[in-house]
C-alpha positions in Angstrom: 111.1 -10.9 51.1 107.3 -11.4 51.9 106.3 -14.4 54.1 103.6 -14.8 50.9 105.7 -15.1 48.0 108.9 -17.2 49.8 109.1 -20.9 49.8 111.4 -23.3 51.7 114.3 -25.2 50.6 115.6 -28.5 51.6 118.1 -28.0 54.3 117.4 -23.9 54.9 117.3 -23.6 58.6 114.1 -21.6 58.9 112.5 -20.1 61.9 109.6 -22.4 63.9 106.9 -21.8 67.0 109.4 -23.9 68.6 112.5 -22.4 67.7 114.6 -22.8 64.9 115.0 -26.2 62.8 116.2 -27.1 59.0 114.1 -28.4 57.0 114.3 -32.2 55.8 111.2 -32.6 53.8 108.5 -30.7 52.1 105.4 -32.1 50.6 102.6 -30.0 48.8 99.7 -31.5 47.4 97.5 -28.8 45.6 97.4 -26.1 47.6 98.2 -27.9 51.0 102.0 -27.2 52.3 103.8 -29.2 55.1 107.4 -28.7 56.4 109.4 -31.7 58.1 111.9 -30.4 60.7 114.9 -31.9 62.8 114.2 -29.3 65.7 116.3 -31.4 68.4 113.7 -30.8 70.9 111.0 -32.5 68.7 110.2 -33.8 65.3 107.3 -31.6 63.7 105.2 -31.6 60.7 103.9 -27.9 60.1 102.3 -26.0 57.5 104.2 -23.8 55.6 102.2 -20.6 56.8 103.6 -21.7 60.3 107.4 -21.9 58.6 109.2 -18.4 58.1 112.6 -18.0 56.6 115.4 -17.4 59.0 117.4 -15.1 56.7 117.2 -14.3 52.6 118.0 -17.5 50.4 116.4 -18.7 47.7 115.5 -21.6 47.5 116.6 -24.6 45.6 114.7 -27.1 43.7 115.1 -30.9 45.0 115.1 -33.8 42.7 111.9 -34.7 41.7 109.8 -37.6 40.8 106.5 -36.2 41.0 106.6 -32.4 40.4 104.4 -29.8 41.5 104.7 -25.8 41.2 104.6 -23.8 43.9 106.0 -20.2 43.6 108.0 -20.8 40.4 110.1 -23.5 41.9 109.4 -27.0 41.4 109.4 -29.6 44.1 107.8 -33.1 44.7 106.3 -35.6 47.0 108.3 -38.5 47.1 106.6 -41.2 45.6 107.0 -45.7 45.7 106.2 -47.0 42.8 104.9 -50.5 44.6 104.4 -52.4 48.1 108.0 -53.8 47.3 109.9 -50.6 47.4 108.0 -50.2 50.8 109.6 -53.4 51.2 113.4 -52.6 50.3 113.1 -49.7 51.7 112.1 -51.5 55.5 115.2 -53.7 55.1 117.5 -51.0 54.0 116.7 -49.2 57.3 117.1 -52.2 58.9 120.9 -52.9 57.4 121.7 -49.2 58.6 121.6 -50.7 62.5 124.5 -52.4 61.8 124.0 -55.8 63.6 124.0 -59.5 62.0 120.4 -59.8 60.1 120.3 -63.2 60.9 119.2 -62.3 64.9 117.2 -59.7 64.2 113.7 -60.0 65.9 110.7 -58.6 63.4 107.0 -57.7 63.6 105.4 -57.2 60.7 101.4 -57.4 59.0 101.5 -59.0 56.3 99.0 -61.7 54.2 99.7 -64.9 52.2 101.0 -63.1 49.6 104.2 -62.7 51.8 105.7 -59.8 50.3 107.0 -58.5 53.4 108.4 -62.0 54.7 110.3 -62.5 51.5 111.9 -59.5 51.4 112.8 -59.8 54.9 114.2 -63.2 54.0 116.0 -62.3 51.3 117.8 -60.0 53.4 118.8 -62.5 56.0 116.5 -62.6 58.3 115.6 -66.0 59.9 111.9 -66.8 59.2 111.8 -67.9 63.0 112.5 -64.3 64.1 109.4 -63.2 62.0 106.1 -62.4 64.0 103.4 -61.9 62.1 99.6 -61.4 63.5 96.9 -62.5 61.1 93.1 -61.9 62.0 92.5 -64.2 59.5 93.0 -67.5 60.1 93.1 -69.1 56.6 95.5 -66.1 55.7 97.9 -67.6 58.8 97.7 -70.7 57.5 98.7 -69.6 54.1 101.6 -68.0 55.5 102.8 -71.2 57.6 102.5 -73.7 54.4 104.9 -71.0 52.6 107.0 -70.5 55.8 106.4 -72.6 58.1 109.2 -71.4 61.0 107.6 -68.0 60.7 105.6 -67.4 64.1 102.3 -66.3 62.2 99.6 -65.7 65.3 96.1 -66.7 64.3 93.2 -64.4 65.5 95.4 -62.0 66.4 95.8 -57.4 65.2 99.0 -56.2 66.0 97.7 -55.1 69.3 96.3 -58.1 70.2 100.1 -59.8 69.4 101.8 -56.9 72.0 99.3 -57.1 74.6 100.0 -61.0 74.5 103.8 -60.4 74.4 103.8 -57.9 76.9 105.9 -58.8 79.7 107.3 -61.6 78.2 110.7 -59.3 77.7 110.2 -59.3 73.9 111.9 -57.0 72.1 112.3 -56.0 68.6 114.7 -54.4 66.4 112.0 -53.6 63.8 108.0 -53.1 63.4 106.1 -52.8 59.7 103.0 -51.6 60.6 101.4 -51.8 57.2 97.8 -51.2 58.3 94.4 -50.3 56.1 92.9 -47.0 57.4 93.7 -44.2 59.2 95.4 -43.5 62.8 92.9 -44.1 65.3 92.9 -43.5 68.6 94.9 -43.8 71.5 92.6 -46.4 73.8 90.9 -48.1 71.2 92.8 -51.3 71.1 94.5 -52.2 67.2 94.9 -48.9 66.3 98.3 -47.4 64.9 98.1 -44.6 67.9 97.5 -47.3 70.4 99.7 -49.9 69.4 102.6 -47.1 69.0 101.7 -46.1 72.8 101.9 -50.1 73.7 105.2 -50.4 72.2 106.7 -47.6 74.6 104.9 -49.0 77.5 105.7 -52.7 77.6 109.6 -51.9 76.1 109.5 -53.7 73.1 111.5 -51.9 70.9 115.5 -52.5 71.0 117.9 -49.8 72.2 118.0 -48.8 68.6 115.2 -49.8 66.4 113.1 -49.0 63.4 109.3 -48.4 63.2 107.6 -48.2 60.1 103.7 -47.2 60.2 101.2 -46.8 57.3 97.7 -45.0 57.0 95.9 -45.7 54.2 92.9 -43.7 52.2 90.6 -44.2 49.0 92.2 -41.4 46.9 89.0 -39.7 46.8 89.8 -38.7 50.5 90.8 -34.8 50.7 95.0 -34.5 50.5 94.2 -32.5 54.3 92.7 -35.4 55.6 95.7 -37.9 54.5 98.3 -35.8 55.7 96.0 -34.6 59.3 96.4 -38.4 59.9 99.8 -38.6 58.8 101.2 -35.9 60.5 99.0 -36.8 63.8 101.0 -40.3 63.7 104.0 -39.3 63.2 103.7 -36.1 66.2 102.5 -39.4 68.4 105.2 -41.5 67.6 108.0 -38.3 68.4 106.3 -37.7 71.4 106.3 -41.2 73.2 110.3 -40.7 71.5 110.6 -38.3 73.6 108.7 -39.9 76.8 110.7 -42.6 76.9 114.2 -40.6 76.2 114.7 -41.5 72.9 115.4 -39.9 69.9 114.5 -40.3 66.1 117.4 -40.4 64.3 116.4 -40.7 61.1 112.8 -40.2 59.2 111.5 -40.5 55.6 107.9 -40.1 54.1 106.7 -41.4 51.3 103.6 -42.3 49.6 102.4 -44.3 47.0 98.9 -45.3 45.0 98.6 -48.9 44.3 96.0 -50.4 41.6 93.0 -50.2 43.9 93.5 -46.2 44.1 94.0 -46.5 47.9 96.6 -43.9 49.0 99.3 -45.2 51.3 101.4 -42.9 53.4 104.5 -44.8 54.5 106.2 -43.5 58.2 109.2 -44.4 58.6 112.1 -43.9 61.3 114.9 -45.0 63.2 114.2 -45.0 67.0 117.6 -44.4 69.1 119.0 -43.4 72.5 119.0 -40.0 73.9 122.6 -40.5 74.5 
């Protein structure tokens, strides 16, 4: 078996620059390939030319809800229909900690539609332990008059919000980072890369926590570019992981196209211990 005509399979353990690793997800978009490995020593997103089989298997197809063909077998990006199965999705992760919902401390961006903070709610969290920066100050004070115990923070990005918390011992046992646009840049203040390295540095993530990200594109933006910035996040958010001796536990991908044809490319993880 050829390097060019093989494919990988859900849970093959296949052969990496790194060592080896089994595979957990695979996305392909036209003709662009990406393979999402547990390697214990880090969490990588690589192309498939990088990805060689560690031994002959064929490989099996996954179950699909978007289907593309790649070498005769059929597998799928996994796709959210809507910004509420981002939603349910957050608050499942969140009931997989295990701890009483009703303490547990939240950051999330989110406007006066609310549809994070009611799905939060609804799961039992208390509106008090919801922070929410708003740059906008009529959309803040849209979210009080619905919930007015939620700490909504006027004027404020995300990283605006942790630079002001820092050092106040604030920590939290989960962070939706639903933001418009792509990565950033680590240094440039409100950017997904920085405020993921602010996180780390001011230790405001719980022992075991989850952190969701987004990046978001119009869909006329090249499937390389969405998944460069993707897969750039995600390698930053492994390595500060790492830097801070942690370990992802637990990691899903998804996307999703709402009605204004932006793409949205949801990262989410469970941040643990390195015990």
């Amino acid at each position: 078996m050829t390097k060019s005509n093989w494919s990988p399979a859900i849970g093959e353990c296949v052969n990496t620059p790194a060592g080896q690793a089994t595979v957990t997800e695979i996305y392909y978009d036209g003709d662009l390939g990406l393979v999402w490995s547990d390697h214990p020593e880090d969490v990588y997103s690589l192309p498939v030319s990088d990805v060689t089989p560690k031994r002959r298997r064929s490989p099996s197809p996954v179950t699909t809800s978007k289907k593309r063909q790649r070498g005769g077998t059929t597998y799928t990006k996994q796709m959210t229909t809507s910004k509420e199965d981002q939603n349910a999705m957050f608050v499942e992760y969140l009931q997989t900690l295990g701890r009483d919902m009703r303490q547990l401390r939240v950051m999330v961006l989110d406007t006066r539609a609310c549809h994070s903070i009611r799905a939060l709610v609804g799961a039992g969290v208390q509106p008090s332990r919801i922070y929410v920066p708003q740059p906008d100050a009529d959309e803040a004070a849209a979210i009080k008059r619905q919930f007015p115990t939620v700490r909504a923070y006027s004027g404020r990005k995300m990283g605006d919000l942790i630079w002001e918390l820092a050092g106040s011992k604030t920590q939290f046992d989960g962070i939706l980072g639903d933001y418009c646009g792509m990565p950033g840049s680590v240094g440039k203040k409100n950017t997904p890369m920085d405020d993921v390295s602010n996180l780390f540095r001011y230790d405001m993530l719980a022992e075991t926590a989850v952190v969701t990200q987004t990046i978001c594109a119009r869909s006329r933006t090249t499937s390389a570019t969405k998944f460069s910035g993707l897969r750039m996040l995600k390698n930053h958010l492994s390595k500060k992981i790492r830097q801070n001796n942690r370990r992802m536990r637990r990691t899903k991908t998804y996307t999703y196209t709402d009605p204004g044809s932006q793409t949205m490319c949801h990262l989410r993880c469970i941040v643990g211990t390195s015990r």
